[in-house]
N, C-alpha and C positions, 0 to 999 in steps of 0.2 A: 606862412607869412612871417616875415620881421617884428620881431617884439617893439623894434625900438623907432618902428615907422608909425603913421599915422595908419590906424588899421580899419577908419568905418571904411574907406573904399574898397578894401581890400575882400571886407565882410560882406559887403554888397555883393560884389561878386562872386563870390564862392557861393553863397546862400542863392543867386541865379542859376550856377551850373550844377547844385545839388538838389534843386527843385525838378531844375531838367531832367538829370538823370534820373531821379526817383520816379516819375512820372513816366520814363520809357521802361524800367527794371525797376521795383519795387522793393526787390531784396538784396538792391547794392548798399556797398558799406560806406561811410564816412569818416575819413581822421584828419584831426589838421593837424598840422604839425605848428609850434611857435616858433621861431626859431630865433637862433643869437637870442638868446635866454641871458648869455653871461654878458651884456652890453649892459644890464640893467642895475641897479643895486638889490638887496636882498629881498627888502622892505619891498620896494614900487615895484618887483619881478611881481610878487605874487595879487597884488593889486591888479595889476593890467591883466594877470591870467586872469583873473574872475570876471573883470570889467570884457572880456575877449569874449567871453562865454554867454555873460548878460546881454551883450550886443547882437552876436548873432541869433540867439533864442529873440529876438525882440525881431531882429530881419526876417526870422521865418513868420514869426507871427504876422507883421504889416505886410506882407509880400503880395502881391497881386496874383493872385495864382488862376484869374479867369483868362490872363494871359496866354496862357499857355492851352488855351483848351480845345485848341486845334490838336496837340499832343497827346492829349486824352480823351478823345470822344464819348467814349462811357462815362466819365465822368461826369457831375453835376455841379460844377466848380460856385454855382449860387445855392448851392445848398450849403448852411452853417455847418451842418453835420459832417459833411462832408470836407470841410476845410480844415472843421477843427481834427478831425482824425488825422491827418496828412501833418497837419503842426502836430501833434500830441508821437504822433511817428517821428517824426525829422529830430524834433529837440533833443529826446533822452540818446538818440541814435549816434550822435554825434559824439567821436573818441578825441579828446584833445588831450596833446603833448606839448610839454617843455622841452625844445631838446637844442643842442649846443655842439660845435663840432668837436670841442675842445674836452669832452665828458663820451659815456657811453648812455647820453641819454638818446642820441641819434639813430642809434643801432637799435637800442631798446625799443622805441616808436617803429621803427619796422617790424622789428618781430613782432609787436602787435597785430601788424598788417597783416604779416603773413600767416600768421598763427588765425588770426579771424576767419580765414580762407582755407584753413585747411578741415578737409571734412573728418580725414583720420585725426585727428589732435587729442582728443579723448581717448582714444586706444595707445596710441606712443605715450605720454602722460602715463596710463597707466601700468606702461612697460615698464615707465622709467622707474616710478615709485618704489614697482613690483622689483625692480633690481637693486635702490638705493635700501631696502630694507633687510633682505635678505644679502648682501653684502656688507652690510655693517657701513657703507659709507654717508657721507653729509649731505652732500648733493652731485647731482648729474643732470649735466647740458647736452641736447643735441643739439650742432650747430652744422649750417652752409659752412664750407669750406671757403668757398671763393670769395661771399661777403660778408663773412664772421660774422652773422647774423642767428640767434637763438632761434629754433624752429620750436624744441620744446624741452619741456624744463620737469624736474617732479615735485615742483612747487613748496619746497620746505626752506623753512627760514630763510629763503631767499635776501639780499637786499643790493642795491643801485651799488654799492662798493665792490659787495662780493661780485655782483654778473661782470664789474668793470675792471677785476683783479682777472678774473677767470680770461672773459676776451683777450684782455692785454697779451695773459699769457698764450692764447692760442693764436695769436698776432705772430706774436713774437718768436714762434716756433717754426709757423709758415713761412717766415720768412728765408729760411734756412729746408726749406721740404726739399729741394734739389739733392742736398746731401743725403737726405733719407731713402732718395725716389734712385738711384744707381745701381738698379736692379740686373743683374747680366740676362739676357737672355739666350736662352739656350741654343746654337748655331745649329744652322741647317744643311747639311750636306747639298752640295750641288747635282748630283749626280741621283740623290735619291726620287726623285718625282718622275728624271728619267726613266730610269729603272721600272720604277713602277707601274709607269704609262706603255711602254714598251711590250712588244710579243714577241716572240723568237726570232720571228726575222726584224727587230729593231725597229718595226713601226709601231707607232700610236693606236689604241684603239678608237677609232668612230664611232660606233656604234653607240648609238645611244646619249649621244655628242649633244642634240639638240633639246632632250630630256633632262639632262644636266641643268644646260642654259637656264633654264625656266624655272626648274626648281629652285637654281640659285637666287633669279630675282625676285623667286616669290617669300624667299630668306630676308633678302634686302628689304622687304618692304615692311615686316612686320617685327623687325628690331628694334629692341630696346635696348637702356643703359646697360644692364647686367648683361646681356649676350654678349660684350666685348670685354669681358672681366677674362683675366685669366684665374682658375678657382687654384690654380699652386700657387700662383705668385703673395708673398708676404705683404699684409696691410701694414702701414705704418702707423707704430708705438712707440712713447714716451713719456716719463713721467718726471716729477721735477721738485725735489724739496722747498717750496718756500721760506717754511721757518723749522727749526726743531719739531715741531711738530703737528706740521700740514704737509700736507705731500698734494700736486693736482698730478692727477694721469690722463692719457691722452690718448682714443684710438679712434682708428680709417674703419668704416663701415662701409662707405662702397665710396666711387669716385669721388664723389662733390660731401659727403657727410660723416663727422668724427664727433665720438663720446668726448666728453670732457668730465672727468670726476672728482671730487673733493675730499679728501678723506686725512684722516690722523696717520701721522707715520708709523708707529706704532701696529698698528691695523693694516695697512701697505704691507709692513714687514712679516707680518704673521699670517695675513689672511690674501696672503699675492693671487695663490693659486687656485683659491676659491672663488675671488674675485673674478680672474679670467675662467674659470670655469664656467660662470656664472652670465659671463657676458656672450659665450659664443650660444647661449638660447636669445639673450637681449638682442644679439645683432640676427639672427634669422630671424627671429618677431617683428624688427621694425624692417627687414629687406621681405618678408611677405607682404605685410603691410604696402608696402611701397610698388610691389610688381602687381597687389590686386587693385589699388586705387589709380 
């Protein structure tokens, strides 16, 4: 919702279709996002977030919930006990954000989302830690590619400036991947599949034509991302001095997913090769991770 709207109808309704939902899935999630945050002055920003909060825990509480009891037929919707559990669930459950388009507070609030949803997220986390310590670097981001969106993080000294330097610059680098992506591909002889298909007297073999067929679309059907990876083709890397002495570097993990790391220049220049040593176990850990989940 709009920070800068009148928000009880707004509240109304989300607290309807969150009733709803909870009541068909139990173990769905909830985040509202505020939005246009930066329309407000500093002071009444953070009044209204509270006042936003106070509001809807008060919607959940008076809310009609025998309403619905066609929805839940197990349920006892005139039992106290039973209502008050469903409010004492719904209130704490609910994620609320500030976010702006104009900031990386927008981004940030998804990553939430996403991050809530991921079952692996504690294991990646603990890759990343396991890499930010043993490399001697500050921090390390996994990020979506396509919506510069943090999937996971190794949670040190984190803060809203750094994730929004860091984005920026993996922004700003994407927007130039074409010149990275100019890979030649290796040409194909025309003549050679002939050749190989071919028997002495120049025909193709048959045999076995229709076994092929079937094998192939039993390939098709049980593909994934990594089966169209070429494993020689070079991932793209780059790193970039911010100031005398911060360096961020940058790498391709598979299609849609690149590290982003933090570190003193200093340490870049001394500890390059340990660093990438270090990463090509990082990046099979989270591309296991990824083909068992």
């Amino acid at each position: 919702m709009q920070q800068d709207d009148s928000y009880h109808d707004s509240i109304r309704k989300f607290v309807h279709i969150m009733v709803r939902a909870y009541l068909s899935n139990p173990a769905i999630r909830f985040h509202m996002f505020i939005h246009k945050a930066e329309m407000l002055s500093e002071d009444y920003r953070g009044e209204n977030y509270a006042e936003i909060q106070r509001t809807t825990a008060e919607e959940i509480e008076d809310f009609r919930y025998g309403d619905f009891q066609s929805l839940a037929p197990g349920w006892d919707f005139e039992d106290p006990g039973t209502v008050g559990m469903i409010i004492n669930t719904l209130i704490p459950d609910v994620v609320y954000s500030m976010t702006s388009a104009h900031d990386v507070s927008l981004r940030a609030a998804w990553s939430k989302v996403i991050q809530g949803s991921m079952e692996m997220l504690p294991a990646v986390e603990s890759l990343l830690l396991d890499f930010t310590s043993h490399s001697s670097t500050d921090n390390t981001f996994l990020f979506d590619m396509k919506s510069r969106v943090i999937l996971a993080t190794d949670n040190r000294h984190r803060t809203d400036e750094l994730t929004e330097q860091v984005t920026e610059y993996l922004a700003s680098f994407l927007q130039f991947q074409s010149l990275y992506k100019a890979i030649a591909q290796r040409p194909v002889e025309d003549n050679e599949d002939e050749e190989d298909g071919e028997d002495e007297d120049g025909e193709g073999e048959e045999e076995g034509g229709d076994d092929e067929e079937e094998e192939e679309e039993e390939d098709e059907e049980g593909r994934e991302w990594w089966d169209d990876e070429d494993p020689d083709a070079p991932w793209m890397t780059q790193s970039t001095r911010l100031l005398p002495s911060t360096t961020l570097a940058m790498w391709q993990f598979t299609p849609y997913l690149a590290l982003v790391v933090l570190l003193r220049t200093d340490t870049w220049q001394v500890r390059r090769g340990t660093i990438e040593y270090n990463l090509t176990f990082l990046r099979q850990g989270v591309r296991e991770i990824l083909t068992v989940v």
